[in-house]
N, C-alpha and C positions, 0 to 999 in steps of 0.2 A: 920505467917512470910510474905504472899504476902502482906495481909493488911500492914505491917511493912513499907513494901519496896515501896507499894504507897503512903502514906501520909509523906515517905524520898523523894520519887520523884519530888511530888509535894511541897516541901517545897523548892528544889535544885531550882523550876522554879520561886519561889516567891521569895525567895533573889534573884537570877537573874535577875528579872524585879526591884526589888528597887534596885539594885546596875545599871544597865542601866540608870534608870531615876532621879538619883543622882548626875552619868555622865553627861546626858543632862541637868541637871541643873548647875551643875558648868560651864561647859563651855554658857549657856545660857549666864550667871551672870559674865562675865569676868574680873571675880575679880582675884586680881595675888595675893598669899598667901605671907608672910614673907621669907618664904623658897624658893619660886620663882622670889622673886625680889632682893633677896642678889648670886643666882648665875648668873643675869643679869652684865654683867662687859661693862665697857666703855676703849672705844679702841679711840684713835684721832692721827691724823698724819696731815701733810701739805702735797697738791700736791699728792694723793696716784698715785701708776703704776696703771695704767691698763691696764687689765687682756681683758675683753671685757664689752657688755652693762649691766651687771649685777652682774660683780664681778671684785675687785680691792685686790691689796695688802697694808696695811695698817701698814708701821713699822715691816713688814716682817708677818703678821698676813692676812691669807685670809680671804676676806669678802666677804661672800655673800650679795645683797641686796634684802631684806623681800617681796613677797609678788607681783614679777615683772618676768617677763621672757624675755628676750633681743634675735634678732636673734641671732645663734652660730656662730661662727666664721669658715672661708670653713674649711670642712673636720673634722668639731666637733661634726656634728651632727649625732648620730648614728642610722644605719639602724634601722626601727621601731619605733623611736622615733620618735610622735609629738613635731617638732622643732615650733619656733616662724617665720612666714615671714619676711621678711621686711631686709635692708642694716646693715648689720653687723658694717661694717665700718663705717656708719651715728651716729651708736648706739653708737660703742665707742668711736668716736668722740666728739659726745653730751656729753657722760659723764663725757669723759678727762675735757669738755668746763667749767662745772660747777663744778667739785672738785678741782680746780688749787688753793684754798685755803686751811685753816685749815677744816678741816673734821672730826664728832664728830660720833661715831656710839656706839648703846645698843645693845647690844648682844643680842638673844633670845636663838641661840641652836645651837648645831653643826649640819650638815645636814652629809648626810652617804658617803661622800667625805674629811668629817676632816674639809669643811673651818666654818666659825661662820658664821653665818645667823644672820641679824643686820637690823637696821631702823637706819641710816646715814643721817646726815644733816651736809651742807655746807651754809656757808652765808645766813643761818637762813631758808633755802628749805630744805623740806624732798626730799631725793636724787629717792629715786623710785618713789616718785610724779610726781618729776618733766619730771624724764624718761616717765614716762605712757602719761603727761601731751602733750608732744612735739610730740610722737607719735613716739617711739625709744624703746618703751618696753609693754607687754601685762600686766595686772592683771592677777597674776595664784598662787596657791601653798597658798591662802588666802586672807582674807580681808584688802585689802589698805584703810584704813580711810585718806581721804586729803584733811580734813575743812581747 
């Protein structure tokens, strides 16, 4: 019976490591499956509100923008929380500056506040690009590609 329950053990650790490194391969490899790229939805609006440096309303649909973090607006940022430095007010101005057009965003995922988390482009700019680019918002929360 103990012999049993070792070569159970040890077999619970060996799926375990190929089910890990199956993980690390997929996401190595970031390929988006059939089923990941049809819950991808496209949202556009003209002129969206803004919200602050890093999230707008779009057609009544909150957006997050992917991959950026924008100072909080006063009195946002909570206790213990690593907020982003920098003019709040600079940030949402910058971004009001450059979405005063039509604005096209892909959805990725909801974040655990309800809004869509998205990569949004205006007048042919990726909008968190450009934010990172001007110096009005940080890379955080993942990888900004901005070839």
């Amino acid at each position: 019976m103990a012999f049993k329950r070792k070569i159970n053990g040890k077999l619970l650790v060996i799926m375990a490591i190929i089910a890990v490194l199956s993980m690390e391969q997929k996401f190595e490899s970031h390929e988006v499956s059939d089923t990941e790229q049809s819950n991808k939805q496209v949202i556009s609006c003209n002129s969206p509100y803004i919200i602050d440096g890093d999230t707008f309303s779009c057609n009544g649909e909150r957006i997050r923008m992917a991959n950026i973090d924008a100072p909080e607006m006063p009195e946002h940022c909570r206790r213990g929380r690593r907020c982003t430095p920098g003019n709040p007010f600079a940030s949402k101005n910058y971004l009001h500056s450059i979405s005063r057009s039509s604005v096209t965003c892909l959805s990725i995922e909801k974040d655990h506040y309800g809004r869509t988390v998205a990569r949004c482009k205006a007048n042919g700019k990726d909008l968190s690009c450009a934010m990172v680019a001007a110096g009005h918002a940080i890379e955080r929360y993942g990888v900004l590609n901005c070839q």
